[in-house]
C-alpha positions in Angstrom: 126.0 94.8 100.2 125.2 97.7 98.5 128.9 98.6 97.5 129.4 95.4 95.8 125.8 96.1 93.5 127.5 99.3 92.3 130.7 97.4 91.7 128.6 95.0 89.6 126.4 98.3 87.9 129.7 100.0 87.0 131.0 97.0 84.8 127.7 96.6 83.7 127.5 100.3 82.4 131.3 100.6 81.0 130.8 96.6 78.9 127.3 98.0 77.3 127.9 97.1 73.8 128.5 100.8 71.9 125.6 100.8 69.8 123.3 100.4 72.8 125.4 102.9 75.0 122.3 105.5 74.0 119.6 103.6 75.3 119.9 100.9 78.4 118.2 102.2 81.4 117.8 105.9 80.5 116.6 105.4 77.0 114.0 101.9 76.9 110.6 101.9 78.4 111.2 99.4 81.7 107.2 98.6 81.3 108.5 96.8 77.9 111.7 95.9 78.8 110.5 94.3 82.2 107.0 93.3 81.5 107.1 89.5 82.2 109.2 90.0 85.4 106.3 92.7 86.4 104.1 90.4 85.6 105.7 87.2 87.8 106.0 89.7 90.5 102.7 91.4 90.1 104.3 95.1 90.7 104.4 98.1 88.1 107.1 100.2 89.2 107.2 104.0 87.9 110.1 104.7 85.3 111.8 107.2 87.6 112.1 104.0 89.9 112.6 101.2 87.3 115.6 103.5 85.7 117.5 103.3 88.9 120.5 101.6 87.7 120.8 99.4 90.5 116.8 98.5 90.1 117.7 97.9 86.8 120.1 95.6 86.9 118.1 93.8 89.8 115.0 93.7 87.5 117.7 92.3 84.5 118.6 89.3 86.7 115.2 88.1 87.1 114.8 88.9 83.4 117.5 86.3 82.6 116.9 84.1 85.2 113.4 84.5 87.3 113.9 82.5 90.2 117.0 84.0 91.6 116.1 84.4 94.8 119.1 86.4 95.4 118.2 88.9 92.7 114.3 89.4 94.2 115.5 89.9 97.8 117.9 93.1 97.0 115.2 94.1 94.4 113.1 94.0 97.6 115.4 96.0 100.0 116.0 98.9 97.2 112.0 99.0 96.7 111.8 99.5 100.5 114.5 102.6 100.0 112.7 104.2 97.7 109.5 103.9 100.0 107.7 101.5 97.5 107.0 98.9 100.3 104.0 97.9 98.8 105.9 96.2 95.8 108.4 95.1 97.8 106.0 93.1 99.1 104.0 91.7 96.1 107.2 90.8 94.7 108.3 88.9 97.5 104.8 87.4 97.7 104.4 86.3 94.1 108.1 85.2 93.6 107.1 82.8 95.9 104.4 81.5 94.7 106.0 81.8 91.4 109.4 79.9 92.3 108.6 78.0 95.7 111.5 79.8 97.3 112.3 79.7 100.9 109.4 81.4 103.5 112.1 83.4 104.8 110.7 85.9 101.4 107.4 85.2 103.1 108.3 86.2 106.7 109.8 89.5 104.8 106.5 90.2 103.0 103.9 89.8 105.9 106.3 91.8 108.3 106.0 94.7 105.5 102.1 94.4 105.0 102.1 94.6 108.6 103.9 98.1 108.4 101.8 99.2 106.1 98.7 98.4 108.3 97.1 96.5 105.5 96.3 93.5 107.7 93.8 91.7 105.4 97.2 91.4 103.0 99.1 90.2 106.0 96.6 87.6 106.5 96.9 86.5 103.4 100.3 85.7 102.9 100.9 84.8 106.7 98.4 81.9 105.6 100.7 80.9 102.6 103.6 80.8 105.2 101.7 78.4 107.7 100.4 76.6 104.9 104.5 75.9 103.7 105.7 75.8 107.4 102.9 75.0 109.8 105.0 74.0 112.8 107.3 77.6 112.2 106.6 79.6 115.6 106.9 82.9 113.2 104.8 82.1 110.9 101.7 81.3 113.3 102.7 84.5 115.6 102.7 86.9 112.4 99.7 85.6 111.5 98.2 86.0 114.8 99.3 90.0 114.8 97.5 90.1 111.4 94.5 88.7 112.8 94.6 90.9 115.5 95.1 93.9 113.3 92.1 93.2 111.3 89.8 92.8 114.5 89.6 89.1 114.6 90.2 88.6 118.1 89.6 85.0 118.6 92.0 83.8 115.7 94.8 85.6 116.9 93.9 84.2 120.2 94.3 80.8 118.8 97.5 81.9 116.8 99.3 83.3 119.9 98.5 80.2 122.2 100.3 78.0 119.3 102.9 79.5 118.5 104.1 79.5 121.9 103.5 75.6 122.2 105.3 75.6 119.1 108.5 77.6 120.5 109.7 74.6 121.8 110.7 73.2 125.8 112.6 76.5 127.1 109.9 79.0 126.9 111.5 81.6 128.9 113.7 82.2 125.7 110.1 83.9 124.5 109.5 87.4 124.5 106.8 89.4 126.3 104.9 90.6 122.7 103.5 86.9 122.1 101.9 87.1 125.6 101.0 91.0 125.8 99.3 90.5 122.4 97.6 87.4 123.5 96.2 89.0 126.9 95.3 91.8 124.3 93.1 89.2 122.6 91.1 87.8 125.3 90.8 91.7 127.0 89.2 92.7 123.4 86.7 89.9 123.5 85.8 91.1 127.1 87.4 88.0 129.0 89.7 90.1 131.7 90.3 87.5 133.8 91.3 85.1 131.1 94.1 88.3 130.1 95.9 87.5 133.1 96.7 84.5 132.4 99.4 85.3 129.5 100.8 87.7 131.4 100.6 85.6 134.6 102.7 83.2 132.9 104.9 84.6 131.6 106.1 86.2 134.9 105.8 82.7 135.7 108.8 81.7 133.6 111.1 83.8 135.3 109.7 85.9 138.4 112.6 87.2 139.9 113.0 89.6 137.2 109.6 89.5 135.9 107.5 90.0 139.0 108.0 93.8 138.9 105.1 96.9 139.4 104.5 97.1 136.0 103.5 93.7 135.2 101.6 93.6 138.4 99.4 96.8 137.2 98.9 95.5 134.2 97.6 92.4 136.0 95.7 94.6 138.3 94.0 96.0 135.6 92.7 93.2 133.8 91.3 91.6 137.6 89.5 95.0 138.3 87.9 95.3 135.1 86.8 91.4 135.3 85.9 91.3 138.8 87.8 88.3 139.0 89.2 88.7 142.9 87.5 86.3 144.7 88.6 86.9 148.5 91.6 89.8 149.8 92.1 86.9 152.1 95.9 85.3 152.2 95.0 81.3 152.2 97.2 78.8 151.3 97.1 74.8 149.9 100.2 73.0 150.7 101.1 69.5 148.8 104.0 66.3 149.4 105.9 65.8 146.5 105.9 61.8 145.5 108.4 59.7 143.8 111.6 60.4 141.9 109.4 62.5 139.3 107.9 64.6 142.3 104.4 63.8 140.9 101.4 65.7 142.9 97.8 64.3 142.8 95.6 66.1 144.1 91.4 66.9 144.3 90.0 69.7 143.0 86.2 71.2 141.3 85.7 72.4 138.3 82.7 73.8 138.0 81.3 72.2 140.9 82.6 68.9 139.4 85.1 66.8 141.6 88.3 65.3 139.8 91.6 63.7 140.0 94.5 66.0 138.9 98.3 66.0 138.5 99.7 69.5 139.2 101.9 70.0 136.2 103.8 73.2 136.3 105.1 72.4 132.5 102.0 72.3 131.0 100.8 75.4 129.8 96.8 74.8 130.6 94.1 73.4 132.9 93.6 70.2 130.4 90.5 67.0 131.3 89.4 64.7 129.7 86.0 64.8 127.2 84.4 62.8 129.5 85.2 65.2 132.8 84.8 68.1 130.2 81.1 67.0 130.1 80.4 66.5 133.2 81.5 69.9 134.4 80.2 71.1 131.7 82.5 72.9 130.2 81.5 75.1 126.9 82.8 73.4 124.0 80.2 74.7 121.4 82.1 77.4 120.6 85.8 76.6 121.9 88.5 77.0 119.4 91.2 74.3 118.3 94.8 74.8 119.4 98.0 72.6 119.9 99.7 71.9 122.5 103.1 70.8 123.3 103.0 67.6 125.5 105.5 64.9 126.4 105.0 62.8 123.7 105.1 65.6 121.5 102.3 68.1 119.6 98.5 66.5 119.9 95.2 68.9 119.4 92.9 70.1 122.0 89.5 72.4 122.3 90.6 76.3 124.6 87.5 77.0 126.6 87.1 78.9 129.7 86.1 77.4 133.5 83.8 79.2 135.4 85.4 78.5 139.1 88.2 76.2 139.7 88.4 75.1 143.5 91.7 73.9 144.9 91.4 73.4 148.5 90.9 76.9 150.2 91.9 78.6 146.9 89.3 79.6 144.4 90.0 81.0 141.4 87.5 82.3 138.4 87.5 82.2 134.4 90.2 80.1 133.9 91.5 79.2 130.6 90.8 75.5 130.2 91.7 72.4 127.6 89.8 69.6 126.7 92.5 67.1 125.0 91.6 64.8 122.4 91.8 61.4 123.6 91.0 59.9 127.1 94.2 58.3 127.7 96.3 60.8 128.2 96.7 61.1 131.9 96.3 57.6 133.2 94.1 55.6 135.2 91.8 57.7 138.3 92.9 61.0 136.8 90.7 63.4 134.7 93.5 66.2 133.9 96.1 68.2 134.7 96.1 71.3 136.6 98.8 73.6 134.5 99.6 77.3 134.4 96.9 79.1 133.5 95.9 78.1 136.6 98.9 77.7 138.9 100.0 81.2 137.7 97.5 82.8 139.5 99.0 81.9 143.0 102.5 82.1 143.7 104.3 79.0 143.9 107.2 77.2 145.8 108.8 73.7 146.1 110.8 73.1 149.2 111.2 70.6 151.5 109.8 68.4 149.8 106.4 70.2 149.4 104.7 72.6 147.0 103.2 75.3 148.1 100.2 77.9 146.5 99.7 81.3 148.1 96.9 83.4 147.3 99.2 86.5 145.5 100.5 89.3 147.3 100.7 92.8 145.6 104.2 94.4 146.4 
């Protein structure tokens, strides 16, 4: 790319009309020459930088025409190379808000602010970029990793958990940062048990390469520091699967509370209804909103935590938990689904017609 700039700067140069041949970029002032583009783009660039031929010529383009997005994005890359990443990422930024170009400038600007540890800039403009593209995975997951930078734990929590309901159906095609980050989140706010359950789930998605010793420490970690073991015990809870769909309905407590559930091993969450919710009273005062990805498509529930889920013989403890909007979600007789932030806490087969949950072994 940059070979055919200098083409372009060379035939610039050589056609400068001769009476200007003495001035140009080594003889104007660029703050004069360039000060509505500065302005648009809300940079000031030094004149040893500005009188880079190349930078000039960039800077030139958006003089004649200022929303040529082609024009701000190598203006961009050369401002990176000459380490002024800072106005490589105002420019971006403002050129944006300036000539409603594609977020991809976005997604180059917060990933920038990012580098340059100035999270509170990151926040803003990963904002902007949800605002333009709220269903965009990358947007929601930079934003997240701002979040998280600037110590607002609980909003990248919320980030991380939508933007992997927003990756799609094949969530094994997502990689481990999204869920390391997120079990980061929950660790920082002091809730270890709830950490396992990104991690936990992500193994999940594919444990015969996943399932290794260092995911297990790390999970090892987070249930010593929370306490969250419940009994060294192996037990196990074994279940038919019905119909052509394999559907399993089962009992279980929440919080003491008695329910009908499907086991769903697509849905990310332990999700119940508002009614169940208040009945096992689950804490809602300050649960945060999330999406979630659901057969019919993305609906809106409230991520709390369940103090003791009882499945059978297997207990489990602080358990990430959903209450969906809307009742009629689940059908007739049944008050949720049981999903992975629960079911990732055993290990899991279906054989013979059965499912199987296994308290976990350590290898």
């Amino acid at each position: 790319m940059f070979k055919r700039i200098w083409f372009f700067v060379v035939l610039f140069v050589l056609f400068l009309p001769v009476e200007n041949s003495q001035a140009g970029y080594l003889d104007e002032n660029p703050d004069e020459v360039f000060a509505d583009v500065y302005k648009r783009l809300g940079i000031s660039l030094p004149h040893s930088v500005a009188r880079d031929p190349v930078i000039w010529l960039r800077l030139s383009d958006l003089k004649r025409e200022p929303c040529d997005q082609q024009s701000v994005d190598d203006l961009a890359l050369l401002l990176e190379k000459y380490a002024r990443r800072r106005e490589a990422a105002e420019a971006l930024y403002n050129f944006v808000a300036k000539c409603g170009a594609p977020v991809t400038a976005l997604h180059k600007s917060v990933n920038i602010f990012l580098k340059l540890t100035d999270y509170d800039k990151a926040v803003e403009v990963a904002d902007e970029f949800v605002r333009r593209a709220p269903n965009n995975h990358n947007a929601v997951y930079l934003r997240g990793t701002a979040f998280e930078g600037s110590g607002a734990f609980k909003r990248a929590l919320v980030d991380y958990a939508d933007a992997i309901e927003l990756f799609g159906s094949d969530k094994k095609n997502i990689g481990s940062s999204v869920f390391t980050r997120m079990a980061n989140a929950y660790a920082q706010l002091g809730q270890y048990c709830e950490a396992m359950t990104p991690i936990l789930n992500w193994v999940a998605l594919d444990p015969l390469t996943r399932d290794t010793s260092q995911t297990q420490k790390i999970v090892g970690d987070y249930e010593r520091r929370g306490n969250c073991t419940v009994s060294g015990e192996a037990k196990k809870e074994r279940y038919p699967l019905r119909g052509q769909k394999n559907v399993v309905t089962v009992k279980a407590e929440i919080n003491g509370v008695r329910g009908v559930f499907v086991i769903d091993t697509g849905a990310s969450y332990v999700s119940v209804k508002s009614k169940f919710a208040e009945r096992a009273k689950i804490p809602l005062a300050g649960a945060t909103d999330i999406r979630l990805a659901t057969a019919n498509g993305l609906t809106k529930g409230k991520l709390s935590t369940a103090n003791k889920i009882l499945l059978g013989q297997l207990e489990v403890r602080n358990v990430p938990i959903v209450m969906q909007d809307g009742d009629d979600n689940y059908g007739t007789g049944i008050d949720g689904l049981l999903g992975m932030s629960l079911l990732s806490r055993f290990e899991m087969q279906m054989a013979g017609g059965f499912i199987e949950l296994r308290t976990r072994r350590r290898k």
